[in-house]
SENU-665325 format. One line per 8 residues: number of its first residue (from 1); for each residue x, y, z of C-alpha. Coordinates in Angstrom, 1 decimal. Layout:
REM SENU-665325
NUM = X:Y:Z  ...
REM end
This chain:
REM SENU-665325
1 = 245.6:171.7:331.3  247.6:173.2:328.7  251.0:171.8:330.1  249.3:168.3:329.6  248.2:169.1:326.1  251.6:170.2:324.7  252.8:166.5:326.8  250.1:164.7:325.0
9 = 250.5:166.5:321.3  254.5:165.5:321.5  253.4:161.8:322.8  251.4:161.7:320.1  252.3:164.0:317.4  251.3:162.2:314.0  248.3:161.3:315.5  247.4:165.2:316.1
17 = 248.9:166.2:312.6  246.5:163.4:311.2  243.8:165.6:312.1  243.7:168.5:309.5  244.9:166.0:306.7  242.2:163.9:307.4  239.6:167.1:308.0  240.9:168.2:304.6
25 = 240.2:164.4:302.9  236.8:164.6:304.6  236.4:168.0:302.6  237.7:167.3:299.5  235.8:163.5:299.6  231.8:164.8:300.1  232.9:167.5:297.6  233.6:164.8:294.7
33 = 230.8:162.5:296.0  228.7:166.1:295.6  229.5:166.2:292.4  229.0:162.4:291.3  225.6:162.4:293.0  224.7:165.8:290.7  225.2:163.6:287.7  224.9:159.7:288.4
41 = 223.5:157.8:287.8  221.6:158.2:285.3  218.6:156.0:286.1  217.1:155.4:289.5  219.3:152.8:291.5  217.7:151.5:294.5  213.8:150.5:296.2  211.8:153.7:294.8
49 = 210.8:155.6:296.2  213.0:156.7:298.9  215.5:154.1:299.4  218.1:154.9:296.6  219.5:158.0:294.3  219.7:159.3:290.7  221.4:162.4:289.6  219.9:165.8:290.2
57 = 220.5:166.8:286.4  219.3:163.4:284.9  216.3:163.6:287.4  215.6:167.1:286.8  216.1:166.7:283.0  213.3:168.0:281.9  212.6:170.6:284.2  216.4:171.7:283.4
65 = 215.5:171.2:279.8  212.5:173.7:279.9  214.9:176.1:282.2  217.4:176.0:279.1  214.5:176.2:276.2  212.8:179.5:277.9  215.9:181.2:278.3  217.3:180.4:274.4
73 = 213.5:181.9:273.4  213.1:184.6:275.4  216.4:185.8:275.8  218.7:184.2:273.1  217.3:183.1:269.9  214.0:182.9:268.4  213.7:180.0:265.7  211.8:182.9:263.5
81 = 215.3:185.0:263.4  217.0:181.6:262.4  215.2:180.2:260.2  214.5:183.9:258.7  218.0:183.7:257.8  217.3:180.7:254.9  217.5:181.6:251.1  214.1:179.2:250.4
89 = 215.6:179.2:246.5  219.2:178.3:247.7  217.5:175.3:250.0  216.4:174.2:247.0  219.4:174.5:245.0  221.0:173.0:247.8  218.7:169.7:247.6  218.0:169.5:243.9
97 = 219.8:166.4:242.3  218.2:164.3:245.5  215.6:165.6:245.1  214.5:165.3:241.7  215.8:161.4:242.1  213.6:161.0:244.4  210.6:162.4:242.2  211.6:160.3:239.3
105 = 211.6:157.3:241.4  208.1:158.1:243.3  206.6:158.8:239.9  207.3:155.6:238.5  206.3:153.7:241.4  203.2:155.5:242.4  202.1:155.0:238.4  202.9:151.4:238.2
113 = 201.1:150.7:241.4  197.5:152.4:240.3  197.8:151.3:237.4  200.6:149.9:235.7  198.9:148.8:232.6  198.5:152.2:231.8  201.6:153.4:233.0  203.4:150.6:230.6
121 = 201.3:151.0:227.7  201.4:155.2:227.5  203.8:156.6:224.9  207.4:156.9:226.2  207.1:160.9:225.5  204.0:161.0:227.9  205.9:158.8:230.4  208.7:161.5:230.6
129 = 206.5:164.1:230.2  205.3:163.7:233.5  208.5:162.5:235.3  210.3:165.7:233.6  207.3:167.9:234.7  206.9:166.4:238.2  210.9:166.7:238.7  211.5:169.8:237.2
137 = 209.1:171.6:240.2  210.3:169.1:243.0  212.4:171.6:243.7  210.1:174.7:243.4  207.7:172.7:246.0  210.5:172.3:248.6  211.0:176.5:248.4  207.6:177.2:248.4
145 = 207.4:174.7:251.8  209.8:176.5:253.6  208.6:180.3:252.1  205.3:179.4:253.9  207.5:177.8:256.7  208.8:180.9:257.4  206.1:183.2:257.2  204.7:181.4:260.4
153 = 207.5:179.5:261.9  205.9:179.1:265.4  203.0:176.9:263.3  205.0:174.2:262.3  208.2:174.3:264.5  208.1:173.6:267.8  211.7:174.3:269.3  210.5:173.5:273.1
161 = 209.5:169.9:271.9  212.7:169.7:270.5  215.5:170.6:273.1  213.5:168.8:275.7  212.7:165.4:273.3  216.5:165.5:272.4  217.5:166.4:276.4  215.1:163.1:277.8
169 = 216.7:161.1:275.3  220.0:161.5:275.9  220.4:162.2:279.4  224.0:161.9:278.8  223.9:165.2:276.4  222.4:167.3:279.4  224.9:165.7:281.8  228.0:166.8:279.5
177 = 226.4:170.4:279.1  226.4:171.0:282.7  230.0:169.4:283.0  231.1:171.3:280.6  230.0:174.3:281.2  230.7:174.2:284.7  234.5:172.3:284.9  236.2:174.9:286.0
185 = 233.7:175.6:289.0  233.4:172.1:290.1  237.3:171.5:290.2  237.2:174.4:292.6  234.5:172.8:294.5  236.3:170.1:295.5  239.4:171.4:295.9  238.4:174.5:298.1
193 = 237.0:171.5:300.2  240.5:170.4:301.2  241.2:173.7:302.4  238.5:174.7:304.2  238.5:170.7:305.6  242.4:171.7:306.4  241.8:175.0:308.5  238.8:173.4:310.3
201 = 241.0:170.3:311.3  243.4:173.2:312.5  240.9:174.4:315.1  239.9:170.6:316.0  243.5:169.5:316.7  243.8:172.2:319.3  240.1:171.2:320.5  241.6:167.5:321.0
209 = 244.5:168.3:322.8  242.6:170.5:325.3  239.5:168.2:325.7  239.6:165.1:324.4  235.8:164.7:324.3  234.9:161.7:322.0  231.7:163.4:320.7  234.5:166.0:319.0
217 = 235.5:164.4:316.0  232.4:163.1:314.2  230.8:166.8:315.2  233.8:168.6:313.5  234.0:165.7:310.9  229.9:166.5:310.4  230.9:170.2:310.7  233.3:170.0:307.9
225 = 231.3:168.2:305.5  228.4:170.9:306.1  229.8:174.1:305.9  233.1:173.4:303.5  230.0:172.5:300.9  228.0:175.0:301.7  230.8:177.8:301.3  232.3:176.4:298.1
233 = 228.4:176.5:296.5  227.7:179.9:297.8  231.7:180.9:296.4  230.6:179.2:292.8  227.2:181.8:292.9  228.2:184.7:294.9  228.0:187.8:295.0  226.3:188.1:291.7
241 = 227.9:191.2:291.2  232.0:192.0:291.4  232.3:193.3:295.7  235.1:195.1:296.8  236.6:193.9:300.1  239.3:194.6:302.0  240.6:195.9:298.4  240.2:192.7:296.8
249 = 237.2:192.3:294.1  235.0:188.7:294.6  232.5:188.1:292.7  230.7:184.2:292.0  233.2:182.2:290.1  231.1:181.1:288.1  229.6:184.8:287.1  233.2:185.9:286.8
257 = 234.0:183.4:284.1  230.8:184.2:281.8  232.6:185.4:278.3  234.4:181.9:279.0  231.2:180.0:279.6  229.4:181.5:276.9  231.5:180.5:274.8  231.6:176.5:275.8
265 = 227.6:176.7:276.3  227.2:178.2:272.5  229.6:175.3:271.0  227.9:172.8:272.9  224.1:173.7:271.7  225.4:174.2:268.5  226.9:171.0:267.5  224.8:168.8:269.7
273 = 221.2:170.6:270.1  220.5:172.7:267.8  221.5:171.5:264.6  220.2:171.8:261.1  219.5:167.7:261.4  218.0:168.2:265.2  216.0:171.4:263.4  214.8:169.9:259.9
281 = 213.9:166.2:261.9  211.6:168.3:264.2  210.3:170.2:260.8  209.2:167.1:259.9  208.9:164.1:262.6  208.2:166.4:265.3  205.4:167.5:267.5  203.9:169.6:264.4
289 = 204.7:167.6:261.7  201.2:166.9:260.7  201.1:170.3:259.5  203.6:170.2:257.4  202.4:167.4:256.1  199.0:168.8:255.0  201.3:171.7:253.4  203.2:169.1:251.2
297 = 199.9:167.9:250.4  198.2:171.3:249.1  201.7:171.8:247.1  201.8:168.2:245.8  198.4:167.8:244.5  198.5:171.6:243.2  201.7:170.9:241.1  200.4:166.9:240.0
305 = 197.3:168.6:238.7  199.1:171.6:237.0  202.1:168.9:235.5  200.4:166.0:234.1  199.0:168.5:231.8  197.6:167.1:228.6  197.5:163.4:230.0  195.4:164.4:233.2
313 = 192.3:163.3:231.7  193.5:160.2:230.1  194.9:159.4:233.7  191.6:160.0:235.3  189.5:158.2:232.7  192.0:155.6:233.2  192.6:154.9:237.3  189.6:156.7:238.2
321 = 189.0:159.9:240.0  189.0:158.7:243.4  192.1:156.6:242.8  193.8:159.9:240.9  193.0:161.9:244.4  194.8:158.6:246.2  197.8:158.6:244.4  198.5:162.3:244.9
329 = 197.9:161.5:248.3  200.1:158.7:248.1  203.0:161.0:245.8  202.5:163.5:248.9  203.5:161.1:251.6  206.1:159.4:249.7  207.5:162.9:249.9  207.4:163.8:253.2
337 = 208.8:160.4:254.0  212.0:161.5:251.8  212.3:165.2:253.3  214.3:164.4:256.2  216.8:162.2:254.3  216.7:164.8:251.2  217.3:167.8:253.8  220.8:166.3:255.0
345 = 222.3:167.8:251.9  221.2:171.5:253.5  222.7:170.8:257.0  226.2:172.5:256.3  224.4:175.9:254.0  222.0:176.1:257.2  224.6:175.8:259.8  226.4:178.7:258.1
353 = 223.5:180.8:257.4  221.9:180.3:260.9  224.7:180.9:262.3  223.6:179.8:265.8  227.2:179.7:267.7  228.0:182.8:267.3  224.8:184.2:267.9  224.5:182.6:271.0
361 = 228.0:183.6:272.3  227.1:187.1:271.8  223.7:187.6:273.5  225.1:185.3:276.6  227.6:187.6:277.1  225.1:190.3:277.2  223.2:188.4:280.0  222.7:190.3:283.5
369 = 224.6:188.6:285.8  220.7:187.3:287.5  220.2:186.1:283.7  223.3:184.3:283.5  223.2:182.3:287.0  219.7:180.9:285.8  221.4:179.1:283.1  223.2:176.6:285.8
377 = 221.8:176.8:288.9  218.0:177.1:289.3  216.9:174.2:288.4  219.1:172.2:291.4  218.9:174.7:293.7  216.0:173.1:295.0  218.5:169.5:295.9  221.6:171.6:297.0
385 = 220.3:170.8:300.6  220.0:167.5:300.0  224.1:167.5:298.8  225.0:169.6:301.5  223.9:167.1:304.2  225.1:164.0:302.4  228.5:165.8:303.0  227.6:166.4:306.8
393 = 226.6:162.4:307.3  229.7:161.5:305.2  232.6:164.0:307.4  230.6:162.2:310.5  231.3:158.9:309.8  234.6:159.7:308.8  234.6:161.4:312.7  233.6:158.3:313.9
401 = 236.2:156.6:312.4  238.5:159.2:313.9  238.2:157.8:317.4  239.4:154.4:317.1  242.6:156.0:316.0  243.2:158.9:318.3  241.5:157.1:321.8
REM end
């Protein structure tokens, strides 16, 4: 039998050294179509609900979402340590010129709407009186807001709504996180499935010479596809902590590289998630904005009463009291409509004094290593299977294939 192999290998020699090139392509191939299927696309393509695919990560986006929002809160940053670290007085120094434009401009409008015969007809002194008064505390109301912001953060800012709101939106963000974060790892993924595909097509050459059995290539094609994805996950992940064998220290790659990762993970949520404009928009738009709201309000109405002074009755008597109540309802809103646009001129004081980056990079490099693996690979842990035998149907076909060339 062996006689007649070695005769058959030299027949056909580039047929047999075919065989752990094309084991190798069969690795490397499931291991980029692995990686593809993790991220695209990013909407359901197919006949829901089982006859088609989307991404794990878009399809998982917000459960990966919450996954990433629990960990920044419980073991990274807490948006009361953050936004502790605003100067309420320098926000408002920050915002002032806008925001005193803005006051002037609301004045005037709200005035000539109730009652713009009165407005036109009071003494020009009166007229600035009030714009001078109302603009001079602008200001003072914007500290006092986020004073009382701060005292009870968790009230009016709801960071969870905003990581995953900003995640479903842009499915793309989350996709570039994860890709990111984890290049290095997935360029070994699909690499170490050439070599693994390579030493397996070793052991099927020599299977082929000696047997020839057709059902051998698409087994070992299958074979390939299954465990050269399964070893290269379980390579990226494991052994949590650094191992000592045979003198050599392993450890997951992915653990291993964790001052490295921090790093790219802290850059990326900094400049694309949590931003002063993500932050302030949520302040304000967000899931708790009616709050805030209702605390412009009490400010509002508090400083219209205390500024129009002397002329508080003669507006009164003039618009009546219901309309007076109105229109410092109506100066309220008009405020709160101009906070997020007003705020902008904060964004680069805040991103300095939040410092979020380097805050981040710190306590992620003082993760345990358990801590640290949750960041990636929890939430598709529960699909890995799914990849895994995508790989085995793929390497089988390929197998398949195989025949018509080697019989």
């Amino acid at each position: 039998m062996i006689e007649q192999a070695i005769a058959d290998f030299q027949a056909n020699m580039w047929l047999y050294i075919s065989i752990p090139f094309i084991s190798g392509i069969i690795g490397y191939v499931t291991k980029v179509v692995a990686i593809q299927m993790m991220f695209s696309p990013l909407e359901f393509k197919g006949i829901k609900p089982f006859f088609g695919w989307q991404g794990i990560v878009p399809r998982k986006a917000e459960k990966m979402a919450t996954v990433a929002v629990e960990l920044m809160t419980s073991k990274l940053i807490k948006p009361s340590e953050i936004f502790a670290r605003l100067d309420p007085q320098r926000v408002a120094k920050e915002i002032e010129a806008p925001m005193m434009a803005a006051a002037e401009d609301i004045v005037r409008d709200v005035a000539q709407q109730y009652q713009p015969g009165l407005w036109e007809s009071m003494p020009e002194f009166a007229r600035q009186k009030i714009i001078q008064r109302v603009k001079g505390e602008a200001p003072a109301i914007v500290a006092t807001i986020m004073s009382e912001v701060q005292r009870d953060i968790d009230k009016y800012f709801d960071i969870k709504h905003m990581v995953i709101s900003n995640l479903l939106k842009d499915k793309r963000l989350l996709n570039d996180i994860f890709r990111k974060v984890g290049r290095q790892e997935f360029r070994f993924f699909s690499n170490a499935g050439f070599y693994f595909g390579f030493g397996i097509g070793l052991i099927q050459m020599v299977c082929w010479a000696l047997f020839k059995q057709p059902w051998m290539l698409p087994a070992f094609g299958g074979f390939v596809g299954f465990f050269s994805d399964w070893i290269a996950l379980q390579m990226m992940f494991r052994p949590l902590h650094p191992k000592k064998v045979l003198g050599f220290t392993w450890q997951g790659l992915f653990l291993k590289r964790q001052k490295e990762v921090a790093a790219d993970y802290a850059a990326l949520i900094s400049k694309q998630l949590l931003t002063p404009a993500n932050m302030m928009q949520e302040l304000f738009r967000g899931a708790f904005a009616d709050r805030i709201m209702e605390l412009i309000h009490k400010n509002v109405k508090r400083t219209v009463d205390e500024q129009t002074g002397i002329v508080r009755p003669l507006v009164v008597y003039a618009v009546g009291s219901q309309k007076y109540i109105e229109m410092k309802s109506v100066i309220a809103e008009r405020i709160m409509a101009q906070m997020p646009e007003t705020m902008k001129h904060v964004e680069s004081y805040a991103e300095d004094a939040m410092d979020v980056r380097n805050t981040l990079v710190e306590r992620m490099q003082g993760l345990s290593s358990e801590e640290f693996e949750g960041m990636l690979r929890p939430a598709f842990k529960e699909d890995e299977w799914s990849l895994i035998i995508v790989g085995a149907v793929l390497g089988f076909l390929v197998g398949e294939m195989q025949i018509h060339f080697m019989l």
